[in-house]
N, C-alpha and C positions, 0 to 999 in steps of 0.2 A: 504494500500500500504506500510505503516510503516513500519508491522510485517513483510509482505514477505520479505523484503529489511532485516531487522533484519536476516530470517530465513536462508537466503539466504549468509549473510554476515557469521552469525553462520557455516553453512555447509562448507563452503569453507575454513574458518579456521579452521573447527576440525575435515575436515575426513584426513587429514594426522595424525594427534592425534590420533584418533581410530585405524586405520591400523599401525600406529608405536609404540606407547605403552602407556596403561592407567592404572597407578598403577604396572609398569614392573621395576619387581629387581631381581639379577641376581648375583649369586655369579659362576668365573671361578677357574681353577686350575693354579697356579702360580702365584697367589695374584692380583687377578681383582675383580671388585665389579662395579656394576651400580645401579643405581636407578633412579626411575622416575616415575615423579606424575601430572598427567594431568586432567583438569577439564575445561569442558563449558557449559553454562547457557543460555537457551532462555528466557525471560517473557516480561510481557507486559511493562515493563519500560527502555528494554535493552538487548543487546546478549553479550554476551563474551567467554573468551578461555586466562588460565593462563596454566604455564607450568614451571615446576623446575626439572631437571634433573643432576644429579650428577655422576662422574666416575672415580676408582683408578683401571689404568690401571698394577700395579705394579712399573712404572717406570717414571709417571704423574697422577697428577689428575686434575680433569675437574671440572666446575659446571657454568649452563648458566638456567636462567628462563627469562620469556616472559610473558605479559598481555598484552590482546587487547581488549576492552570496545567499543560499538556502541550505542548509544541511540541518542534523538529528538535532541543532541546539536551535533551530529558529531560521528567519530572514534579518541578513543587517544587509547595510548598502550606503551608500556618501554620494554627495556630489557638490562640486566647485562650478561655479563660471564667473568669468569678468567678461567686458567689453569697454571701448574708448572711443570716441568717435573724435574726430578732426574738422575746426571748422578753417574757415577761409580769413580768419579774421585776428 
């Protein structure tokens, strides 16, 4: 019953990661840049889903990551972001 709860917590945190972007970078014209690096793990000790994604919009930039861990003791998980924008003035 462990695992499915595991499998089950897994899927749910990482099919928006799969249809959103896994290992997606991205250079635009007029000085934009993305990146992003996503990863999750089923086994027999625990499920998880980390995520760092970074972005220079030309005129801010962004950077927000996430971990979420599930195993016998519970779910913990963290997450940071900043962002800065740049005016003309």
């Amino acid at each position: 019953m462990r695992g499915l709860k595991r499998v089950l917590t897994v899927t749910a945190l990482a099919t928006p990661l799969v249809f959103g972007c896994v290992g997606l970078a991205s250079a635009q014209g007029g000085g934009g840049a993305n990146l992003g690096a996503d990863q999750f793990i089923s086994a027999e000790n625990g499920a998880g889903v980390t995520s760092d994604n970074s972005a220079d919009t030309g005129g801010a930039v962004q950077h927000a990551d996430f971990g979420i861990w599930s195993d016998d003791t519970g779910v913990s998980g963290g997450s940071a972001g900043t962002d800065a924008a740049f005016g003309n003035g």
